[in-house]
C-alpha positions as CSV (number, residue, x, y, z in Angstrom):
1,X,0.0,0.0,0.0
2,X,2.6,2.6,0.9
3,X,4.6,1.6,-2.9
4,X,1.0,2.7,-4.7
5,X,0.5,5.8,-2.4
6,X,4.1,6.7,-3.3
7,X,3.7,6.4,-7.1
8,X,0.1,8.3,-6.9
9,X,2.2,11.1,-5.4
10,X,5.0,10.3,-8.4
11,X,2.9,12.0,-10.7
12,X,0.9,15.1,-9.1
13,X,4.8,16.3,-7.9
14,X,6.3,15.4,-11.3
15,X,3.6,17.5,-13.5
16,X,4.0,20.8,-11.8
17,X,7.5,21.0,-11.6
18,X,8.0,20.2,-15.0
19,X,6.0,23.1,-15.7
20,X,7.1,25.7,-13.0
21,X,11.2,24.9,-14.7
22,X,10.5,23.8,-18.0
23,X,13.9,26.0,-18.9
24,X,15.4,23.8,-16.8
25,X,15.4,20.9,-18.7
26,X,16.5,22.6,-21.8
27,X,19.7,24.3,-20.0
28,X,20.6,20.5,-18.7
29,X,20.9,19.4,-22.2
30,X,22.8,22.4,-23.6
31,X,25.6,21.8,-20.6
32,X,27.1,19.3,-22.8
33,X,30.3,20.3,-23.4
34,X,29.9,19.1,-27.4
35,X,26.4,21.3,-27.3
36,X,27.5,24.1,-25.7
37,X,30.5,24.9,-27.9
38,X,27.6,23.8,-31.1
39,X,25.4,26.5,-29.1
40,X,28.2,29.2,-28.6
41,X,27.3,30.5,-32.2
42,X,23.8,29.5,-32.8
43,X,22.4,32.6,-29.3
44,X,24.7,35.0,-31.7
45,X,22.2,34.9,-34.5
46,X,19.3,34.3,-32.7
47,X,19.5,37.1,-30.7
48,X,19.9,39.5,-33.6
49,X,17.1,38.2,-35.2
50,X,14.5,39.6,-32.6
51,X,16.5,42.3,-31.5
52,X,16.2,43.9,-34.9
């Protein structure tokens, strides 16, 4: 009983954190050190873009 309480709980705390830092998740990926040399030039661009 206490495994299926702790996996109903799983899910309620999952879904709103993933919402409240949904950023999150997408900095955790870019830390790679491959990625973030890949994303070093890609924020140059992308920032011009909408800044213009």
């Amino acid at each position: 009983m206490l495994a299926e309480a702790v996996e109903a709980r799983l899910p309620i705390v999952t879904l709103p954190n993933l919402d409240a830092q949904p950023e999150v998740r997408t900095v955790r990926i870019a830390l790679t050190p491959e990625q973030a040399g890949d994303l070093s030039d890609p924020p140059v661009p992308d920032c011009e873009l909408p800044g213009s």
